[in-house]
C-alpha positions in Angstrom: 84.6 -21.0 44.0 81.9 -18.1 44.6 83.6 -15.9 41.8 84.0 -18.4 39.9 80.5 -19.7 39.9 79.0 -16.5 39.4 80.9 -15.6 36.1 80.1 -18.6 34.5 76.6 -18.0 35.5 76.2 -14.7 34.3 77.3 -15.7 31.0 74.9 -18.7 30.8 71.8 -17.0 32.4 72.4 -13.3 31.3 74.4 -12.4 28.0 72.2 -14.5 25.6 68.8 -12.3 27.1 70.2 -8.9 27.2 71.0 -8.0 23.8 67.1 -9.0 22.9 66.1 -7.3 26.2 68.2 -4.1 25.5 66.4 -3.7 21.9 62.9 -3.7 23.7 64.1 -1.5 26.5 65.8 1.4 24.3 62.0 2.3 23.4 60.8 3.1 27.0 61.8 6.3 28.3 63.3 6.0 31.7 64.2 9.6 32.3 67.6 11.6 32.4 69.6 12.4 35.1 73.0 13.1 34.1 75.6 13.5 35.9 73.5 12.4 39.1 74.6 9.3 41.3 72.3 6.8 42.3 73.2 4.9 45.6 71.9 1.5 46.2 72.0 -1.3 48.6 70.9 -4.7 47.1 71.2 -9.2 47.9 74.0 -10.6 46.9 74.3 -14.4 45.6 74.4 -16.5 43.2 70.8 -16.2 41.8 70.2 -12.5 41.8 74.0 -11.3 40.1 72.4 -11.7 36.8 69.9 -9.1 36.7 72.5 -6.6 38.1 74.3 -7.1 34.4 71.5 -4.5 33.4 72.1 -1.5 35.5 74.8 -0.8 32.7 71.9 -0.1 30.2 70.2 2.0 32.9 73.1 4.1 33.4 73.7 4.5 29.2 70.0 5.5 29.2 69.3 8.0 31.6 73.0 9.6 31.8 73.2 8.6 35.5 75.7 6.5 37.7 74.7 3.8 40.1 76.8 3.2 43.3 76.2 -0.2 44.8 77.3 0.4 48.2 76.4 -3.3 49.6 75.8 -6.7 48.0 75.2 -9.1 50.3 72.5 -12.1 51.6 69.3 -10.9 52.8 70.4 -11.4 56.3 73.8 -9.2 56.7 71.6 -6.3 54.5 68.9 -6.7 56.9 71.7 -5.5 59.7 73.3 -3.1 57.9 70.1 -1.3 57.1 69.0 -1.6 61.0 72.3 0.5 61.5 71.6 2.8 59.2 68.2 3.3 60.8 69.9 3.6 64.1 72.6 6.3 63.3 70.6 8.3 60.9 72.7 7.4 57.9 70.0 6.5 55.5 71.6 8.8 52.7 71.2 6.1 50.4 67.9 5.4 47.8 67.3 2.0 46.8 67.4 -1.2 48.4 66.9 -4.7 48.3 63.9 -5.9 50.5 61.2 -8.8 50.8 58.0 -9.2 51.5 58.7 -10.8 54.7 61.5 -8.0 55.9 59.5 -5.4 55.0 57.2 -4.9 57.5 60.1 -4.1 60.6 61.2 -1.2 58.6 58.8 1.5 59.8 58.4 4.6 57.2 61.9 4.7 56.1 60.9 3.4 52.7 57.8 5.4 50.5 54.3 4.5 49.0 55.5 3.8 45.6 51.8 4.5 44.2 53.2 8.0 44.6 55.9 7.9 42.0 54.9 4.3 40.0 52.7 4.8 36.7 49.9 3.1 37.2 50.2 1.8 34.3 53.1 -0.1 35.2 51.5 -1.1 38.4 49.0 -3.1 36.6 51.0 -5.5 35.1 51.8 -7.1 38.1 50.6 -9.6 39.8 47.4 -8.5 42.1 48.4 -11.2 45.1 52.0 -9.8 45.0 51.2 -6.1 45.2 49.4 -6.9 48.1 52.1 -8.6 49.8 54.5 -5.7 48.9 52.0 -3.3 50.8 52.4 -2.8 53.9 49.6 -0.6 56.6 48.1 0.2 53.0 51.2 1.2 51.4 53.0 -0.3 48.6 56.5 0.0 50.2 58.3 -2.1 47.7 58.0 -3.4 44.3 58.2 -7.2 43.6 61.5 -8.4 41.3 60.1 -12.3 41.6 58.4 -14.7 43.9 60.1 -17.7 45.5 58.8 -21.0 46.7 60.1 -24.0 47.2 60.2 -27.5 45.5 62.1 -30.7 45.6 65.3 -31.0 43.3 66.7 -35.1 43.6 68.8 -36.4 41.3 67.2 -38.8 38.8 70.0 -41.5 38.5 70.1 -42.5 42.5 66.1 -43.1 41.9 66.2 -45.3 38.5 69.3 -47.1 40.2 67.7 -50.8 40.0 70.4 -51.5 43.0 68.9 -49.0 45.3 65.5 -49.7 44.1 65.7 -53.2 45.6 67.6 -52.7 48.6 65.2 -49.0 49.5 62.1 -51.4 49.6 63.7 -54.7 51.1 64.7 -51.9 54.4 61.6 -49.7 54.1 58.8 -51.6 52.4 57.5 -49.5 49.5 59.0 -48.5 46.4 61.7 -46.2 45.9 60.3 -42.7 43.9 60.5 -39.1 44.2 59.0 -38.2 47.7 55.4 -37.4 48.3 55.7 -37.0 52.0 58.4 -35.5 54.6 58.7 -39.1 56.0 59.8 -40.4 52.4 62.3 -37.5 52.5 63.6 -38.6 55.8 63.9 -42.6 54.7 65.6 -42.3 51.8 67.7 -39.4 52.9 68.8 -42.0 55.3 69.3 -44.1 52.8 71.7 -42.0 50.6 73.6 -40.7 52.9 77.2 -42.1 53.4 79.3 -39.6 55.6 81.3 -37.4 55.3 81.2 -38.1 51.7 77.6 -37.8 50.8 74.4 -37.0 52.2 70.8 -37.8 51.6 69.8 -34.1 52.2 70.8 -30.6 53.6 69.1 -27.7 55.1 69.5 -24.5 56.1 70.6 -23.7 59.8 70.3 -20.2 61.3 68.4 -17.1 60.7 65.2 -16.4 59.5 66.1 -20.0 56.8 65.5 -21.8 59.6 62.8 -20.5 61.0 60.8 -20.1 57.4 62.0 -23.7 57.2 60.5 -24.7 60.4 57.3 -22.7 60.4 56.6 -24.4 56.8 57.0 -27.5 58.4 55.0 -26.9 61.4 52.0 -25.9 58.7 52.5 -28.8 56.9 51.5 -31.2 60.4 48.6 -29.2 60.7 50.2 -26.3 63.5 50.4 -22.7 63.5 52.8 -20.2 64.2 50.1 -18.0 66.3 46.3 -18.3 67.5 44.1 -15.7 66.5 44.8 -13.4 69.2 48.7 -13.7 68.3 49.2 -16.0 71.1 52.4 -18.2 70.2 51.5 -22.1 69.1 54.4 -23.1 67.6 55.1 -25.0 70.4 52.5 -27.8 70.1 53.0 -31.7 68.9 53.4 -30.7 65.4 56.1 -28.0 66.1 58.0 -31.0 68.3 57.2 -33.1 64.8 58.6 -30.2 63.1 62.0 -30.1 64.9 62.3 -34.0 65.0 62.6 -34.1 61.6 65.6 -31.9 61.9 66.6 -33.7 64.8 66.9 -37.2 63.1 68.3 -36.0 60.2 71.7 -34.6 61.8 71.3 -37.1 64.2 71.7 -39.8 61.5 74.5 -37.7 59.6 72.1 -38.0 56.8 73.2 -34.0 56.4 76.4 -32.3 56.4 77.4 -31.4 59.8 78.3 -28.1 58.9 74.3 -27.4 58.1 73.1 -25.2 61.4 75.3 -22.3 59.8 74.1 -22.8 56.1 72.7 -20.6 54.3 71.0 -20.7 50.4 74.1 -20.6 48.7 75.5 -23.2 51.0 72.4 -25.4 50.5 72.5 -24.6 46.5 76.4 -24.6 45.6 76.2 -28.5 48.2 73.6 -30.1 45.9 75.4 -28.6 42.8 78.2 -29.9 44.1 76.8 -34.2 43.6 76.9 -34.8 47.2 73.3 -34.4 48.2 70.4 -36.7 46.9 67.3 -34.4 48.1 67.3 -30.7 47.7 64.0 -28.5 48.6 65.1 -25.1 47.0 64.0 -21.9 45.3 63.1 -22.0 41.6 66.6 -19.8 41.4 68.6 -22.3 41.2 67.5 -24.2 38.5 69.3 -23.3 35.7 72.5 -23.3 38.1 71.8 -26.8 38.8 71.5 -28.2 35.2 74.6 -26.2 34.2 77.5 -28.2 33.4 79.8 -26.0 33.9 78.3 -25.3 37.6 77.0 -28.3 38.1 78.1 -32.2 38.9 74.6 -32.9 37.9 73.5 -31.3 35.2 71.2 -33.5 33.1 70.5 -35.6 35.9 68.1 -33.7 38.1 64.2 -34.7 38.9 61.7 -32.3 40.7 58.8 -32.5 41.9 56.3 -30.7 44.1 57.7 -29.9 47.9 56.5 -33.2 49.9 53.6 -33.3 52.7 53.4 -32.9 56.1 51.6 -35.3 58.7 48.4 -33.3 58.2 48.5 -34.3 54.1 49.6 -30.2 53.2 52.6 -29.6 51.4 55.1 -26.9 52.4 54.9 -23.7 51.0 56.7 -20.9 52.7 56.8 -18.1 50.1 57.4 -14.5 49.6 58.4 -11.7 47.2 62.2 -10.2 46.9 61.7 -6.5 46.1 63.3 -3.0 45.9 62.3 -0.3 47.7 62.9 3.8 47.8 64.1 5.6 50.6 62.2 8.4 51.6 65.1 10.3 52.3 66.4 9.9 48.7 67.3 12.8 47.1 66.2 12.1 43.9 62.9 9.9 44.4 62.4 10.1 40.2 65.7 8.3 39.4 65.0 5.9 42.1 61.7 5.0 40.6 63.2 4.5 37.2 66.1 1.9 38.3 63.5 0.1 40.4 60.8 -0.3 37.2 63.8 -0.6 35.2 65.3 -3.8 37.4 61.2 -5.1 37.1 60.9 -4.8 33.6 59.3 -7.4 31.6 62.6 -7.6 29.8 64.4 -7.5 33.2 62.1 -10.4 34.7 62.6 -12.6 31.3 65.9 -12.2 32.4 65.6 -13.4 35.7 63.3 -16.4 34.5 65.7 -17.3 32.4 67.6 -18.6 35.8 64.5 -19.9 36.8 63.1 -17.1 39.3 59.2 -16.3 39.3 58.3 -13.6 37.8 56.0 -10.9 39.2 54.8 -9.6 36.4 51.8 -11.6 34.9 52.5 -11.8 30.8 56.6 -13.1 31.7 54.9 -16.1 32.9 53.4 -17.0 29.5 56.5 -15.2 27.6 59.3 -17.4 30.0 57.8 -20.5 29.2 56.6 -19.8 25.3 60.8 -19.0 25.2 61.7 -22.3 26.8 59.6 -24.5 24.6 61.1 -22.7 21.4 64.6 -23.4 22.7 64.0 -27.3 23.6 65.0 -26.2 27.0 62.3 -28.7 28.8 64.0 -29.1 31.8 63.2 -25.2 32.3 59.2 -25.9 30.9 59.8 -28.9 34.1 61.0 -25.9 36.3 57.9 -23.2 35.5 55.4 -26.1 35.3 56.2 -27.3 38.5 56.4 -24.0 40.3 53.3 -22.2 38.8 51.3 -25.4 40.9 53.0 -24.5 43.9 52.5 -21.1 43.5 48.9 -21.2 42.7 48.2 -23.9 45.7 50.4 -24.1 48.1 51.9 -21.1 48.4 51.7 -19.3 52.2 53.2 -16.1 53.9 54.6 -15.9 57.2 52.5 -13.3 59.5 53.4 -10.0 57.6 53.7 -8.4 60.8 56.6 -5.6 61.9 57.4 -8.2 64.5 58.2 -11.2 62.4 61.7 -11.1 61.7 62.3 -10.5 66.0 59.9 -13.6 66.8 62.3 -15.0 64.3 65.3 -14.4 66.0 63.8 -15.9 69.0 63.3 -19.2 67.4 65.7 -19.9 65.2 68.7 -19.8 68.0 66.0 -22.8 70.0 65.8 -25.0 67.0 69.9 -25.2 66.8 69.7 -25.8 70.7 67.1 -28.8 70.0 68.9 -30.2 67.1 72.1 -30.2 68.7 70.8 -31.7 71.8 71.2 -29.0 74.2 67.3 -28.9 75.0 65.1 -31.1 74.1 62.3 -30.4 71.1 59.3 -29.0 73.5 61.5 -27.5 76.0 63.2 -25.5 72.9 60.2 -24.7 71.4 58.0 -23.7 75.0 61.5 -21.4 75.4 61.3 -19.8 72.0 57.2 -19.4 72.6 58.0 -17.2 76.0 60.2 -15.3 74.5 58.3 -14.5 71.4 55.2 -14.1 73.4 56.8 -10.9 74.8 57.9 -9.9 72.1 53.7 -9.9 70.5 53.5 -7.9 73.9 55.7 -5.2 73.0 54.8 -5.2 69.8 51.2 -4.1 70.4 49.5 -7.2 69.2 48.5 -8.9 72.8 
């Protein structure tokens, strides 16, 4: 299903940019190397494969070959490149990062100010520079931002049936959620198991946890006090975890979700078996295309609900590339990664729905969408430049994160499954993780 999801979605997100984007980019000289290969290691999945369609015209440009040695999710990179840190092997020059990854790495990757015109700096955006730098340098340049918001689909909501019987059971009106107890009523609601669900969500790794600590903000906690003391455990990280909790205790998600992933979450609601979807801007076009999608032309969205303490989620970040500093050509390196963050490169990308990084493809995406009557897309940017612009948060972008991660996340399954309860998970995962701050350096 995988391959065949991503060829049809290469030809509807890609083909019909490139040609235009080709035109544009034959006028920018991006060096020659020929006869030099270029090794890379970059995500895999069904929202970034389309960009990768470009690296052709990169290679007919500057003369040189690029050798994709790994595609996969965020997560298994994340491994690979710790082994490559570990035995020495980091004889590659490129690679997929994020903002949130990128601080764990150390000095394997260089201050791109050093080999990025400045020029070309400057038509990003400020906020995402900064998160791309890390102890003051700009380790990694931003491809497009992600945040979340809530996909539904429209026909379950306009249903005059389920209008009447939502408010007989709950007592108010059935519409698109506004609060992470709507989400949970009506994905009660929805869901009929094994056959359909009210909602999903992802269920191990750093997902969860960016799930979790989203949710925890939302109800007014935090992940740390200000002397990096863990407080995740407090009565809105137990609120946090209950909402988990009731939702797979209900089988109001799949019971398969505590090893999803995105493109489990994103191929399930694609799929017309989930009513509520809170997802990354990526997958729109994915979702409203039919030949993807069970419900194309029948998708709502609106702004990620609120927590208990009235803020909306927001967990957000930057996917990137960086350059190793053992590559041994640093110049060629550069090129592919301000090549793969072009403007024509991003228009690209935004064409799938991502968020660009680059301040004038905002204006340019959007300006595109209107002219083709795509309004479902003009829905998408709309929608998502709010929630960028006011609910958008980081995690801590501290070298630590992704191991305070890895202490959580494995305590959330045990609560959700039962195995602990909520505040005996969490007060578990907040021991471990403070020793981790301890080693660490920041207690």
């Amino acid at each position: 299903m995988t391959k065949m999801t991503l060829k049809t979605l290469l030809t509807a997100t890609a083909l019909s940019c490139i040609t235009a984007a080709a035109a544009v980019a034959e006028n920018v000289d991006y060096g020659s190397f020929d006869g030099y290969t270029l090794r890379v290691k970059l995500i895999g999945g069904v929202q970034y494969e389309p960009l990768y369609t470009r690296i052709a015209e990169w290679e007919a440009m500057t003369g040189a070959t690029v050798d994709v040695l790994s595609r996969k999710n965020h997560f298994e990179l994340d491994r690979e490149i710790k082994q490559d840190i570990a035995a020495g092997t980091l004889d590659w020059c490129v690679g997929s990062n994020h903002t949130s990854f990128a601080p764990q790495y150390g000095s394997i990757y260089m201050d791109l100010i050093d080999i990025i015109a400045p020029e070309t700096l400057a038509e990003f955006q400020t906020l995402a520079l900064e998160n791309s730098t890390v102890n003051g340098r700009l380790v990694q340049l931003p491809r497009h931002s992600d945040i979340s918001n809530m996909y539904y689909i429209k026909s379950l909501f306009e249903d005059a049936d389920n209008q009447s019987a939502f408010e007989a059971e709950y007592g108010y009106a059935l519409m698109p959620p506004e609060t992470w107890d709507q989400v949970k009523d009506q994905a009660m609601f929805f869901a009929d198991a094994p056959t359909f669900y009210g909602t999903q969500f992802v269920g191990k790794d750093e997902a969860i946890t960016g799930r979790f600590y989203e949710l925890l903000v939302a109800n007014g906690g935090a992940l740390f006090d200000d002397d990096w003391n863990p407080t995740f455990n407090s009565e809105a990280g137990v609120e946090a975890v209950n909402f988990f909790k009731d939702l797979y205790d209900a089988q109001a998600v799949p019971a398969g979700s505590l090893n999803y992933l995105w493109d489990d979450t994103g191929l399930g609601f694609a799929s017309g078996t989930v009513a509520l979807n809170l997802d990354w801007a990526g997958w729109a076009s994915f979702f409203n295309d039919p030949e993807n999608s069970q419900i194309a032309g029948d998708i709502g969205l609106v702004r990620a609900p609120m927590g208990s303490a009235g803020i909306r989620t927001g967990w957000s970040g930057s996917h990137t590339f960086s350059v190793t500093e053992t590559c041994d050509n640093k110049d060629a390196a550069a090129s592919l990664v301000t090549f793969l963050t072009s403007h024509e490169s991003q228009m690209v990308e935004a064409t799938a729905g991502l968020l660009p990084t680059r301040t004038s493809v905002w204006d340019a995406a959007k300006s595109q969408f209107e002219a083709d009557g795509n309004d479902f897309l003009v829905k998408v940017f709309d929608t998502y430049s709010v929630s960028m612009a006011e609910d958008a948060f980081t995690p801590p972008l501290i070298t630590a994160w992704i191991e305070v991660s890895n202490e959580i996340w494995p305590q959330l399954q045990a609560a959700i499954l039962g195995e602990k309860t909520p505040q005996k998970a969490l007060d578990d995962a907040a021991d471990a993780a403070r020793l981790v701050m301890e080693d660490a350096g920041y207690r």
